[in-house]
Structure formats: C-alpha cells, structure tokens
C-alpha positions as CSV (number, residue, x, y, z in Angstrom):
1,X,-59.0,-4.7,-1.8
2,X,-59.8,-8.1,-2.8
3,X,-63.3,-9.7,-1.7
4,X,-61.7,-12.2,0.9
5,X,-59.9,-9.0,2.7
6,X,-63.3,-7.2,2.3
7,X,-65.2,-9.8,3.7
8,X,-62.6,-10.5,7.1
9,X,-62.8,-6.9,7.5
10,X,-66.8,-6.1,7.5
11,X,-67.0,-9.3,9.7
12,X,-64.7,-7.6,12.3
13,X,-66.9,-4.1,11.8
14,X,-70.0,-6.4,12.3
15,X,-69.3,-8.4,15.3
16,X,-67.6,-5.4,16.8
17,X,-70.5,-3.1,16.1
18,X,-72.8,-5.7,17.9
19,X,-70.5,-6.2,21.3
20,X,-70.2,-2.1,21.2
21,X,-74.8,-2.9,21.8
22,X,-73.4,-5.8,24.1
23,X,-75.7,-7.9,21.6
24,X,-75.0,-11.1,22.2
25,X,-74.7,-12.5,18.6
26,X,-71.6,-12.0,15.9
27,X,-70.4,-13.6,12.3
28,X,-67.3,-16.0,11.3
29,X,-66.1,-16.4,7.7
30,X,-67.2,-19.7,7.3
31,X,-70.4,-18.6,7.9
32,X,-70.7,-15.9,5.1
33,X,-72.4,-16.4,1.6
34,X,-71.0,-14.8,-1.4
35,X,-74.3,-14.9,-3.7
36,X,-72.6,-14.4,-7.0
37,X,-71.9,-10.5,-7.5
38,X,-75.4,-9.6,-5.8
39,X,-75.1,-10.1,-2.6
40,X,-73.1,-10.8,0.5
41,X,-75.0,-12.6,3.4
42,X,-72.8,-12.5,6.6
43,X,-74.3,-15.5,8.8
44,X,-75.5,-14.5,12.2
45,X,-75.5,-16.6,15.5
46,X,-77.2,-15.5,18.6
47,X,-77.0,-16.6,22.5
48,X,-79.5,-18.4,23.9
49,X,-81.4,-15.4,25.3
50,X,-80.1,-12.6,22.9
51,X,-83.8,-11.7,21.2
52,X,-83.2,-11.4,17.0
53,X,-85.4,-8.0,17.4
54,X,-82.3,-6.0,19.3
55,X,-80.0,-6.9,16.2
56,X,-82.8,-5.9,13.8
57,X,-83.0,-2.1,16.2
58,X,-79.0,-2.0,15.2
59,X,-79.5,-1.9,11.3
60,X,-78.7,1.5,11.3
61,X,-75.5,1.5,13.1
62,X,-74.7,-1.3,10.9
63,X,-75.5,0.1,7.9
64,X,-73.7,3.5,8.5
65,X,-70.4,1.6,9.6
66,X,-70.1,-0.3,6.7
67,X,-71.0,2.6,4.5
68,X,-68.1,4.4,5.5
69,X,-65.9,1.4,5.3
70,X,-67.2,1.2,1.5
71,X,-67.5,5.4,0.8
72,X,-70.9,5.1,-0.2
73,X,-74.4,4.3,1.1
74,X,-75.1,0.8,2.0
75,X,-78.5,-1.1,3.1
76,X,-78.0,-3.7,5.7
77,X,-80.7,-6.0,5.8
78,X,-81.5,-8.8,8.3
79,X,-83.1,-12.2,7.0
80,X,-84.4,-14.7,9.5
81,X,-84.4,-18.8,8.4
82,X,-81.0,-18.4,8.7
83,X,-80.6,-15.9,10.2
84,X,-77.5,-13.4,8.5
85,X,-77.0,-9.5,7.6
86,X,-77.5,-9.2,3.8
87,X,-75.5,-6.3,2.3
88,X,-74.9,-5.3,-1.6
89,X,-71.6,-7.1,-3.2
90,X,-69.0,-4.4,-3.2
91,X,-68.9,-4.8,-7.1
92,X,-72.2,-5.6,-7.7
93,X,-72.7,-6.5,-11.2
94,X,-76.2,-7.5,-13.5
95,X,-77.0,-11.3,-13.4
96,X,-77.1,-11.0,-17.2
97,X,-79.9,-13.3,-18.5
98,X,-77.6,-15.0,-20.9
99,X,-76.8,-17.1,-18.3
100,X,-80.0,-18.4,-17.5
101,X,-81.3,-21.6,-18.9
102,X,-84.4,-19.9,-20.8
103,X,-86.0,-23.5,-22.3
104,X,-88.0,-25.0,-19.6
105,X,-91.3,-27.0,-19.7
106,X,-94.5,-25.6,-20.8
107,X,-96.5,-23.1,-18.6
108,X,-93.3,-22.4,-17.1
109,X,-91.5,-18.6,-16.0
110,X,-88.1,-18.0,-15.1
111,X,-88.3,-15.4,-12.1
112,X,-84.8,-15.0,-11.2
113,X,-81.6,-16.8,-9.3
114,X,-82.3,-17.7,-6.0
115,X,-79.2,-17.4,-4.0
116,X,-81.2,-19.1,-0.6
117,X,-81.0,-22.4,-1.7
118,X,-77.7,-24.3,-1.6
119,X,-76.3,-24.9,-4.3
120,X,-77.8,-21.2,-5.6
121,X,-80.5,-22.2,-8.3
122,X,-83.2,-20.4,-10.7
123,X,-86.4,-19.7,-9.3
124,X,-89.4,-20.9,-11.9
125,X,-92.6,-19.8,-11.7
126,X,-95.1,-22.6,-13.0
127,X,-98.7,-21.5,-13.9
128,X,-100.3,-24.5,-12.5
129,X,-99.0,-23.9,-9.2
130,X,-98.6,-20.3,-8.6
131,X,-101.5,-19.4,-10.9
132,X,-101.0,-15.2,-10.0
133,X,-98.3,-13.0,-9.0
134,X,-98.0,-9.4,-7.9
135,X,-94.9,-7.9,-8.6
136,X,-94.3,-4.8,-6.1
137,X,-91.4,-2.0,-5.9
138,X,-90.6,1.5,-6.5
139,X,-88.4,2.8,-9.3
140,X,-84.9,1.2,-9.9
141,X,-86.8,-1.5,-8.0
142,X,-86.4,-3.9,-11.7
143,X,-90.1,-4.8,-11.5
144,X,-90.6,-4.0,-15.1
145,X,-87.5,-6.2,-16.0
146,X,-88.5,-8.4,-14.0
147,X,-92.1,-8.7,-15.5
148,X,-90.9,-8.9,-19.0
149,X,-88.6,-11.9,-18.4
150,X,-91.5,-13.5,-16.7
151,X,-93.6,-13.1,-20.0
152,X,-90.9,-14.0,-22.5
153,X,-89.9,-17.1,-21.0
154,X,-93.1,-18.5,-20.7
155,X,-94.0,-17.7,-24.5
156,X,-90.6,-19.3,-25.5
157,X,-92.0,-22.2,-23.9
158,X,-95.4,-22.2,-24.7
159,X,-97.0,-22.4,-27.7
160,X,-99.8,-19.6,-29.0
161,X,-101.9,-22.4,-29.3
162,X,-102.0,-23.0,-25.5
163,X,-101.6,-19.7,-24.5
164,X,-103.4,-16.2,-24.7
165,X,-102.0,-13.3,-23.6
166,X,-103.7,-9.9,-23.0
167,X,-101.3,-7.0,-22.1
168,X,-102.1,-3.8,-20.3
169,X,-99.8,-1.4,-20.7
170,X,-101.1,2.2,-19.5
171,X,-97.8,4.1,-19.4
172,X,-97.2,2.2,-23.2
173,X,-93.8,1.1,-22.4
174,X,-92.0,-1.3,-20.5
175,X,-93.8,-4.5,-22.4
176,X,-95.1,-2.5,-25.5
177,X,-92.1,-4.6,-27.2
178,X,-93.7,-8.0,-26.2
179,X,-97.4,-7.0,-28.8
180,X,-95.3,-9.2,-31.1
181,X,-95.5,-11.8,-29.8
182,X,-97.6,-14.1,-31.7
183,X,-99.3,-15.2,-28.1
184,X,-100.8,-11.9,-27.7
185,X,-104.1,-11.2,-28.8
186,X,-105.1,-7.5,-27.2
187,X,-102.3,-4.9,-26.6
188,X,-104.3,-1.8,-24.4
189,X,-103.1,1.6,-23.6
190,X,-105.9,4.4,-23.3
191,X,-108.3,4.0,-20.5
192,X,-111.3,2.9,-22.5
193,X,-109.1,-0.3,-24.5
194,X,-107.5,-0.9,-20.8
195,X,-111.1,-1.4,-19.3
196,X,-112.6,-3.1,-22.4
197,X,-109.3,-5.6,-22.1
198,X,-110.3,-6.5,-18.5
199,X,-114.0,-7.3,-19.7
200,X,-112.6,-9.7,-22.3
201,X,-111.3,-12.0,-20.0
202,X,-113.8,-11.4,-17.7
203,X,-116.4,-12.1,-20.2
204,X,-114.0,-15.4,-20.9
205,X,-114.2,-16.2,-17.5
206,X,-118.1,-16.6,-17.6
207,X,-118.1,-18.3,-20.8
208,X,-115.5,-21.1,-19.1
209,X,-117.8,-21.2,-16.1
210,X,-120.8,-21.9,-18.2
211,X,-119.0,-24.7,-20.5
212,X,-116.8,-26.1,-17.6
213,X,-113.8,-25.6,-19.4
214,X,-110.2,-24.6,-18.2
215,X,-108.1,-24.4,-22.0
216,X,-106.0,-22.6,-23.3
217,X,-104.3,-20.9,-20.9
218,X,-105.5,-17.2,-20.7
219,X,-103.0,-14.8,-19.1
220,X,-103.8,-11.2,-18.4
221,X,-100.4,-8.8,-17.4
222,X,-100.8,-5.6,-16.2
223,X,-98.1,-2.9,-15.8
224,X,-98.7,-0.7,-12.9
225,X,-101.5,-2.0,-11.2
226,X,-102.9,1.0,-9.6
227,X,-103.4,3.2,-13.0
228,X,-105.7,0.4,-14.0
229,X,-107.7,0.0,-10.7
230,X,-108.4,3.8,-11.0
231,X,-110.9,3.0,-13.7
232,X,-114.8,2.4,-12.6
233,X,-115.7,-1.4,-12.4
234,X,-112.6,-2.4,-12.8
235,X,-111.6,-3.5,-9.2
236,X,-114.5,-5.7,-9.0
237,X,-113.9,-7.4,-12.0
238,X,-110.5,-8.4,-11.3
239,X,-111.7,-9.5,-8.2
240,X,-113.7,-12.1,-10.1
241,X,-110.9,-12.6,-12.4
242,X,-108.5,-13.8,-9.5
243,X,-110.6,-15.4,-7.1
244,X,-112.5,-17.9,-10.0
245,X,-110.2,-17.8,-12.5
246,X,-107.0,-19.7,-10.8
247,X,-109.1,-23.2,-11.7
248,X,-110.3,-22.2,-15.4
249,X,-106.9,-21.5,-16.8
250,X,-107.2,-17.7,-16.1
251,X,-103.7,-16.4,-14.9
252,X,-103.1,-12.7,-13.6
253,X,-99.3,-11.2,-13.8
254,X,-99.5,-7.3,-12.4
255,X,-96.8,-5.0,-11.2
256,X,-97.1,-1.8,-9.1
257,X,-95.2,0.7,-7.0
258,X,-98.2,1.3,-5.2
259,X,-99.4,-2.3,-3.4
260,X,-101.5,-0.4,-1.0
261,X,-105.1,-2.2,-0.1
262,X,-105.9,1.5,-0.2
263,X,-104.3,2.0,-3.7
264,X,-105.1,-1.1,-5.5
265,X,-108.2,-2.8,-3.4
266,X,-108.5,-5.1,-0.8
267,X,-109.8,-8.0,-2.6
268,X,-107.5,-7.9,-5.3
269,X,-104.4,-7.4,-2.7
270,X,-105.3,-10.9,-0.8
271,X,-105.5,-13.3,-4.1
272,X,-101.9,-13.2,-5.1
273,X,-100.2,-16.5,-3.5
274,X,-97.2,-15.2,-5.0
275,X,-95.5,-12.1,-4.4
276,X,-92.2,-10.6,-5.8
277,X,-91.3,-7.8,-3.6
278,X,-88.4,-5.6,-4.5
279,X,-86.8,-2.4,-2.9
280,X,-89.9,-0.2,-1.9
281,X,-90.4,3.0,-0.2
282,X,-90.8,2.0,3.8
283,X,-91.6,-0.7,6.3
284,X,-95.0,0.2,5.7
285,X,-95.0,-0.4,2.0
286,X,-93.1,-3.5,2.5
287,X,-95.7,-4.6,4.9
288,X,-98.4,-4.2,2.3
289,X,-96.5,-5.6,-0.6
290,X,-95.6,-8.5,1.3
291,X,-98.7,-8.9,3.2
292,X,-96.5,-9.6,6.1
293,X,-94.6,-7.7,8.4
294,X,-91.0,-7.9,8.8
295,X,-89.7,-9.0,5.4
296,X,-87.3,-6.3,5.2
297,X,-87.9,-5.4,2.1
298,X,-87.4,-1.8,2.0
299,X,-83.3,-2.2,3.0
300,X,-83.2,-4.1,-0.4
301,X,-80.5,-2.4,-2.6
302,X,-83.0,-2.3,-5.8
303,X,-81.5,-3.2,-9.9
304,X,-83.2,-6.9,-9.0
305,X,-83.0,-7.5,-5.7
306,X,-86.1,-9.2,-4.6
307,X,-87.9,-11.2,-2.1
308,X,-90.1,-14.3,-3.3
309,X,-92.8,-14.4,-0.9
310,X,-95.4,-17.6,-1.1
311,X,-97.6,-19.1,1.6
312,X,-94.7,-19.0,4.9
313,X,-91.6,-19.4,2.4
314,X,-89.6,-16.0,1.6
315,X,-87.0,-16.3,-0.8
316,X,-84.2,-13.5,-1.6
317,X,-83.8,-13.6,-5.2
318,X,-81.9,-12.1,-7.8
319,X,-84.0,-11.0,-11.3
320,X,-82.2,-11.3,-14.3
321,X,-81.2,-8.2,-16.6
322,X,-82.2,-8.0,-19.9
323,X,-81.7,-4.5,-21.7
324,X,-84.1,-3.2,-24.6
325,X,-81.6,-4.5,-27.5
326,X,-82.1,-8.1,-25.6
327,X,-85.7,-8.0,-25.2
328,X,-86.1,-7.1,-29.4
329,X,-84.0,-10.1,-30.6
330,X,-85.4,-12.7,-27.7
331,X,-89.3,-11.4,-29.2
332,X,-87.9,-12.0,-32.8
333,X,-87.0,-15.4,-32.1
334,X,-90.2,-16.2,-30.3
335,X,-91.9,-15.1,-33.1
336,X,-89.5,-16.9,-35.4
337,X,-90.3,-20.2,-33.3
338,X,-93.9,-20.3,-33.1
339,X,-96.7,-19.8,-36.1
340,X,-99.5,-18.5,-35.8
341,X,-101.6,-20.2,-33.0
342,X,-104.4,-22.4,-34.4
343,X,-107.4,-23.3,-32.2
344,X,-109.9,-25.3,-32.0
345,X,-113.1,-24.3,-30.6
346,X,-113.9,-20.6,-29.3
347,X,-110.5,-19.2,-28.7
348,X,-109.4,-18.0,-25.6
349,X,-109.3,-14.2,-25.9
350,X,-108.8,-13.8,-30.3
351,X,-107.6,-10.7,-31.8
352,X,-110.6,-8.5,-33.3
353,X,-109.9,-9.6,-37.0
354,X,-109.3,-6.6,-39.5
355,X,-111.2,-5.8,-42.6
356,X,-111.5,-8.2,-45.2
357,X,-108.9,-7.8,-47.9
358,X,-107.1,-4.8,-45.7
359,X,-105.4,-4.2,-48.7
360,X,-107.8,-2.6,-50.7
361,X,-110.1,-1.0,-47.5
362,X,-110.1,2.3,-48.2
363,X,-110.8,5.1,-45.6
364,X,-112.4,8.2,-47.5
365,X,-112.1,11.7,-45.9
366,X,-114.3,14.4,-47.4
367,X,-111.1,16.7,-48.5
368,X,-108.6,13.8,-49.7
369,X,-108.2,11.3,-51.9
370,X,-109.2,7.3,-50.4
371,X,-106.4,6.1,-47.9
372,X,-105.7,2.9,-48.5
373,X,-104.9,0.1,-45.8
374,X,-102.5,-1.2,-44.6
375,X,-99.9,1.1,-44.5
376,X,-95.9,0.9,-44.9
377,X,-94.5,0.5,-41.7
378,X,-94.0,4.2,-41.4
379,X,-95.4,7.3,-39.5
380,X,-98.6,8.1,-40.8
381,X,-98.6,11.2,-42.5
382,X,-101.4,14.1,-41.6
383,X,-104.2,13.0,-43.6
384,X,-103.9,9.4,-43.1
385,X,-104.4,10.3,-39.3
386,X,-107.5,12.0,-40.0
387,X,-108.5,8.9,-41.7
388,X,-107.1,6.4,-39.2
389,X,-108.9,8.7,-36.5
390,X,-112.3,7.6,-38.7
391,X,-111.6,4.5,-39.0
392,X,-111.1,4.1,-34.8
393,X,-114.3,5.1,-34.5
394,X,-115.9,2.3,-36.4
395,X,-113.9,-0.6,-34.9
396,X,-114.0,-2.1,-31.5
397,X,-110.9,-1.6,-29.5
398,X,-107.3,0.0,-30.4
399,X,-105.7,-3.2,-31.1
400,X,-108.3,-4.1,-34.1
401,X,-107.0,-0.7,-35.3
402,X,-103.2,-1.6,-35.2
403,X,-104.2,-4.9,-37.2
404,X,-106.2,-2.8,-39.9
405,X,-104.0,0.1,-40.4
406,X,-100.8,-1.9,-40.4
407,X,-101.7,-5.7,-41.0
408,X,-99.3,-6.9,-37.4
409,X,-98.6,-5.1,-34.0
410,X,-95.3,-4.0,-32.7
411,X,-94.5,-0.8,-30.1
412,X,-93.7,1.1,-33.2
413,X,-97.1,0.7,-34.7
414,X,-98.7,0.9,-31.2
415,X,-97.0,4.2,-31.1
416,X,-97.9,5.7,-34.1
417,X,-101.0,5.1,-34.3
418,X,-101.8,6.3,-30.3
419,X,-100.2,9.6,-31.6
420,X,-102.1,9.8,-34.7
421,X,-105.8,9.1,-32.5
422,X,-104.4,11.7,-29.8
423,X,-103.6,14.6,-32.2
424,X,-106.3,17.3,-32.6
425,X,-108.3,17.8,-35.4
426,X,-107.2,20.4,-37.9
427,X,-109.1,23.6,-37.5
428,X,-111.8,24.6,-40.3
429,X,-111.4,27.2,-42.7
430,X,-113.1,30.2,-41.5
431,X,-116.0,30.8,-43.8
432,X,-116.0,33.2,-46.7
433,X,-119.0,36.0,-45.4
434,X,-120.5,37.0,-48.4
435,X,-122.4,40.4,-48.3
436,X,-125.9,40.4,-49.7
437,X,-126.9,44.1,-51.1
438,X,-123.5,45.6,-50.9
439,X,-122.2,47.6,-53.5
C-alpha cells in the first residue's frame, strides 16, 4: 500500500471511529503532516462545543483500530497547539544523523528534528539560554542516544579551552566512548569517583562565587540520574549546582528513566527549564518527567521520539540516531580538531595530573619485579593489577589512575582498569607449620 492510500484510509478509520462516539470532530487530507519517516500527524478539527478531553477518552479505540488496519500495535497520541492524532509512520525509519548539520556556533547542541515547526527544522539547544536539561524515558526510549549527540555536537563546536566537561557514567556505558574527548577532564564510575565528581564542580562553583567569575564553561552530564542521587550528599549538592550555577557558567545535562520527585529529589526535579521527554512508563511518569500534566508522553512510540518541553512551549521532536561505530569516528575527529585545551588562570575542573615522567614510575609489589607505567594499550596482566590496585590507593580519584597507568583515557582503558581495581586479591600461601621438638 503506498503512503497516500494509507493515509486516505486511516483518515476514513479516524473520522469514522469518532462519529461511531458521536464526537463532533474528524480529519481531511489536507490537514495531515507526514513528518519525514517518524511520524504521521492527522490534523484534528472540533465543533464549537465538542470538548478536546472526549477525543483524548477515545485513544484507545483509536489506537486499537488502526492497529489492526496496520497488524501490529500502534500508539495514538493526541497533541493540542494544533490540535491532530500523532501515530508512528508505517515504515518508520532512523533520522540518521548524517543528515544533520553538526557545525553550529559555539555553546551550541543539536537535540534533534523538530517536525512542529513549518518548514520541519533542527532543534538546538544553546547553553546560554537553556543552561540545564533533564533528559527522561524508559528503555528503547533513545535517551542515551540522545544524550550523546547532545555532548558531541557541542564539543565539535566548542573548543577545550572554553569548555569543561565532567562525565558520570555509573552503569560505564552509554558515554564511556566520549572520555576521549579532549574536553573532558573527569570520567567517574564507582560510587566514591561519582560523588567526589559532583564535589568538583561543586567546589568550582564556590570558587566562581568567591572571584565573581562565569569562564569557561563547566558542564557536568550525568547518565541515569537516580543511581547518582542514591549517594549521601549528593542531592543537596546538585541542588546548589543547578540553582547558582546557571549564571557562573555551570551547565547540568542528566538522563533518567526514573524522573520521580520521589526518585531523584524535589529540588533537583524543578531547576531543569528544559526537558526532553521520551516514551515512559505511564501518565503518571509522564506527568513527572514533564512536570506537566497531559503531554502525552507515554503513547510516544520510543527509538527518538520525544517531546521538547520549555517554559509553556512543547515541542514533538525527533532525536537523531547515531550507532556505536558512528559515535567512535565523530570522537576521533573531535579529538583530531581540537588540541589540547590551554587555559589561563585556574582551570575550570583540570584533570588530576599523573606522575612525573609516567614512563619510568614504577609500582613495586613485594613478590614481583617493578611495573613500569604507562602501559601498552592492553589488558593488564595479573600482577600489574595488583600493582595498579596500589597505585589507586595513593592517587585521588579513578580518572588520575587511567592517566597514570595508560598516559590518555578511552572506554577501553576505563574498562580495564575498573576490572583490574574490582578483582579480588589473590589468596596467601598457607603457611608452612613447622614442628618444634618433633622427631
């Protein structure tokens, strides 16, 4: 069937649905929006005294009638300002990001498409304007894709030397890729790196207070929000972090599947003025996520489908996909763009600075010979564990450890060495008894 015959005949299922209700409301072709291969969104008009609410009571119906037209499950969302039924494109296909326009003025993020402007355009995300964002939904949702673009578009277009990143990663995967990037200057993953992360840039937020200064540009991203707020102290000091640090060049980026006031705090919940809020769980979830009722969020079809909710505006967006493979080479030519940042002043948040002449640091273990540091970009075999496991212990966070073991970060080395501080400590030899007096 092509998409004009599908389109004439879900209008027919739609209006016919609605007069079945005797709802006084229905759809015409030149109504309808074909947002790329997203969406559909089938233009509604009401009569005069046909309340919005009774068409939003008929999703179901709506929804199950079109599914069986299609042979498999489809959501049937309403939007209000215009009003129209959004449903999934009958061919849906990934708004591949190789079609965005990636180079964009400093300070600058690329969220996504937005099909409700006409002509459709891409959403950007601009620090100075929308200086945090909350990034809500469940799995499938594409909040971790989503998230990533965010990041690597804005450190395409800004240089280290303007911008700091810290990134806390507590599941160490969906931006372990991005502690490449030469913007980053703390990658954290156990709970006590995670927690001495946020007191960084809280501690950077006094000093900025103290000396009246707002530069560089400090940005702290968070995946999954609630893992992190788990840890003692922490809520409190992200409250300070988003409700001083939007006018000292402080910036918070932090996605959850759990936006719950109950889950994630209170005070942290209310200082997001913008919110990306893909396909979550129930109206109730949508409610928190959005911090609205009625957004509709949780008939959203997921794989980047999401709402762009700031101040009264709500946006239905599209994020772009970018695969693993992608998000490698576009880190590579970040780091291929940009050198090293150079600051003046007290940096924003630096790396902790490995050992003088790493090279020749060696780690000595009671029952080995020396390890020497750094190592080749390899796992680390049993005994340099042991001694990366004594080393840990005399530096101040894991990412100093990454620097002094290996001499540069990347997931690999993040991995490798998590696994080498994680793994037990090799039993003792049992001791020899020796038998005084025997014979």
């Amino acid at each position: 069937m092509t998409i004009e015959a599908q389109l004439h005949t879900e209008i027919h299922l739609i209006n016919q649905t609605l007069a079945a209700f005797a709802i006084d409301a229905g759809t015409r072709p030149g109504w309808t929006t074909v947002a790329g291969t997203s969406y559909i969104a089938y233009g509604l008009r009401t009569g005069r005294s046909q309340p919005i609410d009774a068409v939003e009571r008929r999703l179901p119906e709506l929804s199950e009638r079109i599914s069986a037209h299609r042979g498999r499950p489809t959501p049937v969302r309403l939007r209000r300002l215009p009003l129209a039924l959004e449903v999934p494109h009958p061919t849906p296909q990934p708004l591949d990001w190789r079609a965005a326009t990636l180079r964009r003025p400093r300070y600058t993020m690329l969220a996504g498409r937005n099909y409700s402007a006409q002509p459709a355009a891409d959403l950007l995300v601009r620090l100075d304007e929308q200086p945090h964002t909350l990034i809500a939904g469940t799995t499938g949702s594409g909040k971790s894709t989503l998230e990533r673009m965010l990041l690597l578009s804005l450190a395409l277009n800004t240089a280290p030397d303007e911008l700091s990143i810290v990134l806390v990663d507590m599941k160490n995967s969906d931006l372990a890729a991005l502690a490449a990037l030469p913007h980053v200057a703390q990658f954290a993953v156990l709970d006590h790196d995670a927690a001495a992360a946020v007191r960084s840039v809280e501690a950077e937020l006094r000093r900025r207070i103290e000396r009246q200064i707002n530069s560089p540009k400090l940005l702290l991203a968070i995946d999954e929000l609630r893992e992190l707020a788990r840890l003692p102290g922490i809520v409190d000091r992200l409250s300070s972090i988003l409700s001083l640090g939007r006018s000292l060049g402080i910036h918070v980026i932090a996605a959850t599947q759990h936006p719950k006031a109950g889950d994630i705090g209170s005070v942290v919940k209310a200082n997001f003025p913008l919110r990306l809020v893909g396909q979550v769980v129930g109206a109730r979830q949508a409610e928190a996520a959005a911090d609205r009722p009625g957004t509709g969020a949780e008939r959203l079809p997921g794989n980047g489908a999401f709402l762009a909710i700031s101040g009264p505006d709500t946006l239905r967006i599209q994020a772009y996909w970018i695969d693993d493979t992608a998000v490698a080479s576009l880190v590579r030519a970040i780091v291929d763009k940009w050198p090293a940042p150079v600051r003046t002043g007290a940096p924003a948040i630096s790396p902790p600075a490995p050992p003088q002449n790493p090279e020749v640091a060696p780690v000595r273990t009671s029952a080995a010979a020396p390890i020497e540091f750094p190592l080749p970009r390899r796992e680390p075999t049993p005994e340099e564990a042991a001694a990366i496991r004594q080393l840990r212990a005399t530096l101040p966070s894991l990412n100093a450890t990454i620097l002094a073991v290996y001499g540069s970060k990347s997931s690999d080395t993040h991995r490798w060495i998590s696994e080498a501080l994680a793994a037990p400590e090799p039993e003792p030899a049992p001791a020899k008894i020796i038998r005084i007096g025997a014979r």
